[in-house]
N, C-alpha and C positions, 0 to 999 in steps of 0.2 A: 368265317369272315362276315356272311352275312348274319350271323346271329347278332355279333357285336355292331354293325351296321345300324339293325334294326331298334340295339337298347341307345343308341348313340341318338337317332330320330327321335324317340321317346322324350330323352332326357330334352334335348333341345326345345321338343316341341312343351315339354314343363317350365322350362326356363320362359321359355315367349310369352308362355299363358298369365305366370305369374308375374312375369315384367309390366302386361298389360294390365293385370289388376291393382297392381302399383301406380299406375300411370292413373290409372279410373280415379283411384281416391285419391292422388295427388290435387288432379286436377280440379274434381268438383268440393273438394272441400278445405275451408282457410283454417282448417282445424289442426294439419299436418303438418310441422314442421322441417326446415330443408333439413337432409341426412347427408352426408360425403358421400363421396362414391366409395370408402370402402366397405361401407355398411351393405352395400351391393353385388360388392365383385371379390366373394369371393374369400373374406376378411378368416382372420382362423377361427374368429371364435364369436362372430355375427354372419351367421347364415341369410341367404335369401326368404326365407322361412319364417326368422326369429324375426329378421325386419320388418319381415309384413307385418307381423305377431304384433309388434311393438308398435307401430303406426293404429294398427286398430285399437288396442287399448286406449292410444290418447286420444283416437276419436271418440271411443265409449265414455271416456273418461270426461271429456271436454264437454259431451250431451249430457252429463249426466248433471255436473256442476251449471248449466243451463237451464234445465230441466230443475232443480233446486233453486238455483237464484229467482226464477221466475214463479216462485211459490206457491207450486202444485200440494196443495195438502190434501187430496181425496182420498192416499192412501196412510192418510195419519193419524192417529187416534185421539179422544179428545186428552190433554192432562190431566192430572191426577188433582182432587182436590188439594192433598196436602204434598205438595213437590218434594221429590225425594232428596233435593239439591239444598235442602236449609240445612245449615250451620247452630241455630242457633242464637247466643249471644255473642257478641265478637265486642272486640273494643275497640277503642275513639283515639286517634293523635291528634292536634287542632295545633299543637307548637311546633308541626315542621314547617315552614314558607314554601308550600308546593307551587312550583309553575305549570301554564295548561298546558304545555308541552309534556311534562310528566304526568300528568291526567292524563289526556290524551291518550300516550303512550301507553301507560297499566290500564285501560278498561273500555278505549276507544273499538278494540278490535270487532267483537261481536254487533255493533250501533252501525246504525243507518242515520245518513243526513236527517237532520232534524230531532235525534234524539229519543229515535227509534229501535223501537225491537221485538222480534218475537219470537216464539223456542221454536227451535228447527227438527225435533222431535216429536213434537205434538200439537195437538190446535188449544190454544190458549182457551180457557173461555170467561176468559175478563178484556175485554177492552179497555184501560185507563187511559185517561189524560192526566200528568201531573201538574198542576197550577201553582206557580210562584212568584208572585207580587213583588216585585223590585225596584231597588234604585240604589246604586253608586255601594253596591253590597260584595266587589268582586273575590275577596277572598272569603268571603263566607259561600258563595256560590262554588269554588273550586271546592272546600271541605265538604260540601252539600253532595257534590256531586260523587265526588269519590268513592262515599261510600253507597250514594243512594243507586245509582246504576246496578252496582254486581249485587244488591240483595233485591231488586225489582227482577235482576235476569235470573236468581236464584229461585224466585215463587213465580216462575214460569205467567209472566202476564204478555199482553199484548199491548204495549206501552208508549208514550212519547213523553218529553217534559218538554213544558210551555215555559218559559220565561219572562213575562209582562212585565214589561221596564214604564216607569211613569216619567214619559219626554218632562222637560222642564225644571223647574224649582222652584214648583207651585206648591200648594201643599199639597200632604202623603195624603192619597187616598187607597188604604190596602184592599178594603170592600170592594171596590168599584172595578177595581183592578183584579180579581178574581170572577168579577163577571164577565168583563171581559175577555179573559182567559178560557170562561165557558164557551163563550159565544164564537172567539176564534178558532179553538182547539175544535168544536164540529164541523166547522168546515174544512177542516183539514183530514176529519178521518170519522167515521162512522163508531165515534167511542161512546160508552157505554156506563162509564162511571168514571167519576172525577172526585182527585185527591187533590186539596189546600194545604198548602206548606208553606211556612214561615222559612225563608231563607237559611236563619242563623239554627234549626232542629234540628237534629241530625237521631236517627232511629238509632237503637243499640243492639237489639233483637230482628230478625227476621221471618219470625214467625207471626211478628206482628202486620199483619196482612195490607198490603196497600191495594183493596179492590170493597167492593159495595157491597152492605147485607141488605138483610130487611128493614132496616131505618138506618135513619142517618147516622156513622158514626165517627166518635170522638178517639181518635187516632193516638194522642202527644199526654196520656194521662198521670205520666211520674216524669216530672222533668230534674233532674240534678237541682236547676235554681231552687225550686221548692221541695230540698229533700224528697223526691219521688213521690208527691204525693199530691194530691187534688187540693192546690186553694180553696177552693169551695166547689161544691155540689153541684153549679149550674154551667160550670165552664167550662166552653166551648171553642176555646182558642188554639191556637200553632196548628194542627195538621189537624184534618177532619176527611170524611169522603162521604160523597152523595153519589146516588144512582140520578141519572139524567132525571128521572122522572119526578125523582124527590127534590132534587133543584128546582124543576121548574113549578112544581105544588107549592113552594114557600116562597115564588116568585122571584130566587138567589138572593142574596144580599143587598142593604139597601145600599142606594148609591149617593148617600149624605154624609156620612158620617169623617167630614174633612179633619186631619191629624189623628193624635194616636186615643184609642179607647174606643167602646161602646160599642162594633160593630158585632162581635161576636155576641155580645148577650143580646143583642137584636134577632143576630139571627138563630140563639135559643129558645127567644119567644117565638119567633116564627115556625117553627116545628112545633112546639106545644101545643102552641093556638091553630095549627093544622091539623091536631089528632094525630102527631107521630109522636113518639119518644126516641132516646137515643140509645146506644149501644156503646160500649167500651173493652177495650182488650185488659187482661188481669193488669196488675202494677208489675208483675214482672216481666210481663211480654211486651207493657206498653213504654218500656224506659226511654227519656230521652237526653240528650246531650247538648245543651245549648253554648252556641259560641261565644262569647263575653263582647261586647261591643258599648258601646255610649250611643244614646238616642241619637237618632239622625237627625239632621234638619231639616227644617220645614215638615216636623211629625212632631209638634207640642202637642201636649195635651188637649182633647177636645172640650172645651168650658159647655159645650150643650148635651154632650153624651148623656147626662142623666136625665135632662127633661127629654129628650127625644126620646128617652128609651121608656118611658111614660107612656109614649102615644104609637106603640108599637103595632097595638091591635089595630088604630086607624088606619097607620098608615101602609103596611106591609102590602096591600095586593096592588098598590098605585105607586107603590117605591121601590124598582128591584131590574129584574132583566123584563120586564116591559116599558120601562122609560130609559133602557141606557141609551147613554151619549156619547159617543169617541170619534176620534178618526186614527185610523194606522199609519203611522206616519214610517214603519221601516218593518221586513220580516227577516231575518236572515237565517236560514239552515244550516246549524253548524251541526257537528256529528257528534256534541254534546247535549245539544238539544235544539230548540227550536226557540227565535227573540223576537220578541215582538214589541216595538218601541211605539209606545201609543200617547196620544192629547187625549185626557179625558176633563179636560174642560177644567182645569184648575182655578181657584178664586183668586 
């Protein structure tokens, strides 16, 4: 009698012990969710035991997706230059009428407000900003985006895309609006190389790299319009990418060049006449897919592009991201990127 007395004390004083451990982590932590009482008392097939079990888990569990969200990487390793996550060539729809809800929805998951992202396996070691010059362009910006997202998260970068909207219905200044783009996109994050893209581009390949080499390079080198293939030899148009440092040696783009034309061969001369040269991806990694549209307005042709671009070597260290002029007149972080609606001084 007293044997069984004594196992009868035991068990009791185990039941107390771990009711009180229960109680411990109940209290101090909002990590625990409430449980019935049968999970407690008794149940046939949830022991006092299993309960505990199962409460610390989703505390472990809860610190751990904490502990990640709060973007410890000291125990991460750097990524790999060539990410094992590329596809390839993939292809292009431009004739479905996608809403941003259905954007959204397929590619949103992985993005942080503003149109942000970085691989949660490894420490990036590209910093970009994406820069894209805009105005009243919105379904080219939903195709843009669609595919431009999941191949930027596939070459493992550490990323945002900028959106520069030009307030008004002044004339298109795309140059000026690219400097812009510079100059905002740093104070938003410590980036380290900056890609220009044309709205209506869209990549076809993913191994074509959207991050900085040792010169400046020419990104959009076979476009569909032009049978895949280089207009000419100095062109420097649709998507390019600079290292901050090669931006600001060529002083960015000038900030004249109002309507469409001229700005890109400006800023060809301007790398030249700096001792850089450029760099290009093969024609078949570099292919691109352009969205078919009718010119915009207030983006005629510029009647001075060519003498300006005469007087390039003058004027390039007194015309660029040392004399810009704007004001921000809206930013908004949406979780497809990041807008920024600016007055740059329209004529």
């Amino acid at each position: 009698m007293q044997k069984y007395f004594s196992v009868l004390v035991v068990l009791c004083a185990l039941v107390t012990v771990m009711a009180g451990i229960v109680f411990v982590l109940y209290s101090q932590s909002t990590v625990l969710n409430y449980s019935s009482p049968k999970d407690f008392m008794g149940n046939a097939t949830v022991s006092i035991s299993q309960a505990l079990k199962k409460h610390l888990d989703e505390l472990l569990e809860g610190e751990a997706l904490i502990f990640k969200e709060e973007g410890n990487n000291n125990s991460l390793k750097p990524c790999s230059d060539d990410s094992p996550n590329l596809i390839g060539p993939f292809s292009l729809e431009f004739s479905h009428n996608r809403s941003w809800n259905e954007v959204r929805r397929k590619i949103s998951a992985s993005l942080r407000d503003g149109g942000r992202h970085k691989p949660g396996d490894c420490v990036s070691k590209h910093k970009v900003a994406i820069i894209i010059p805009y105005r009243n362009r919105h379904e080219h910006l939903k195709h843009l985006l669609f595919y431009l997202h999941p191949m930027l998260v596939r070459q493992q970068l550490d990323y945002g895309i900028y959106v520069i909207n030009q307030d008004g219905e002044g004339v298109f200044n795309r140059a000026k609006l690219m400097n812009v783009g510079f100059a905002e996109a740093l104070k938003d994050y410590n980036y380290e190389c900056f890609v220009f893209s044309d709205v209506d581009l869209v990549p076809m390949d993913d191994r074509n790299f959207y991050r900085c080499f040792e010169s400046p390079r020419h990104l959009s080198v076979a476009i569909d319009k032009f049978n895949f293939q280089l207009p000419y030899n100095t062109i420097f148009g649709g998507v390019s990418s600079f290292s901050k440092q090669q931006f600001l040696t060529v002083n960015g783009y000038s900030n004249t060049y109002w309507g469409w034309g001229g700005e890109d061969d400006d800023m060809y001369k301007r790398i030249i006449f700096h001792g850089m040269s450029i760099n290009r991806p093969d024609h078949m990694t570099g292919k691109y897919k352009m969205i078919k549209h009718d010119r915009d307005d207030h983006n005629a042709d510029n009647p001075e592009r060519l003498d300006k671009l005469s007087h390039t070597r003058e004027t390039m260290d007194k015309d660029g991201i040392n004399t810009l002029n704007y004001t921000v007149k809206d930013i908004v972080k949406d979780r497809m990127y990041t807008f920024i609606n600016v007055d740059i001084k329209a004529p």
